[in-house]
C-alpha positions, 0 to 999 in steps of 0.5 A: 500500500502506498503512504498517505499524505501527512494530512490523511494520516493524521486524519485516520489517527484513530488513536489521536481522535480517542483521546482528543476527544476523551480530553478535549471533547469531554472538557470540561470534566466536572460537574458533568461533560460540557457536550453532554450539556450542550446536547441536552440543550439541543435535544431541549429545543435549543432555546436561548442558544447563541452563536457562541453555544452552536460554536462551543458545541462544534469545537467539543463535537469535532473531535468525536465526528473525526473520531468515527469518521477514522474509525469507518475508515479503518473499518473499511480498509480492513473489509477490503485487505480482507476481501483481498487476501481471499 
């Protein structure tokens, strides 16, 4: 298989998206993550959010969207190197 380019890799880093978003994603920790409050929000009606809010949703969302998306792309490769060597 030929090598990603620097972007790419970094983009299926599977393991950099696990803790960016188990770090960054669920910051802060205490009382209760701070996505967690913002989907709830959401989930509420999203009444009263700012752009701000849409904003702090996206930058704490990010990390778990690149998380799965690198995960998918894992997935897939392995389907097909395993459809390969049969």
């Amino acid at each position: 298989m030929e090598k990603e380019h620097p972007i790419l890799e970094i983009l299926n880093n599977w393991q950099l998206w696990l803790i960016a978003s188990l770090t960054l994603g669920l910051a802060p920790f205490t009382p209760e993550p701070h996505i967690i409050a913002d989907l709830r929000w959401v989930m509420g009606g999203a009444v009263g959010m700012q752009a701000i809010n849409w904003l702090d949703l996206f930058m704490h969302g990010t990390p778990f969207l690149l998380l799965f998306r690198s995960l998918i792309i894992l997935f897939v490769r392995s389907r097909k190197t395993a459809a390969a060597d049969k």
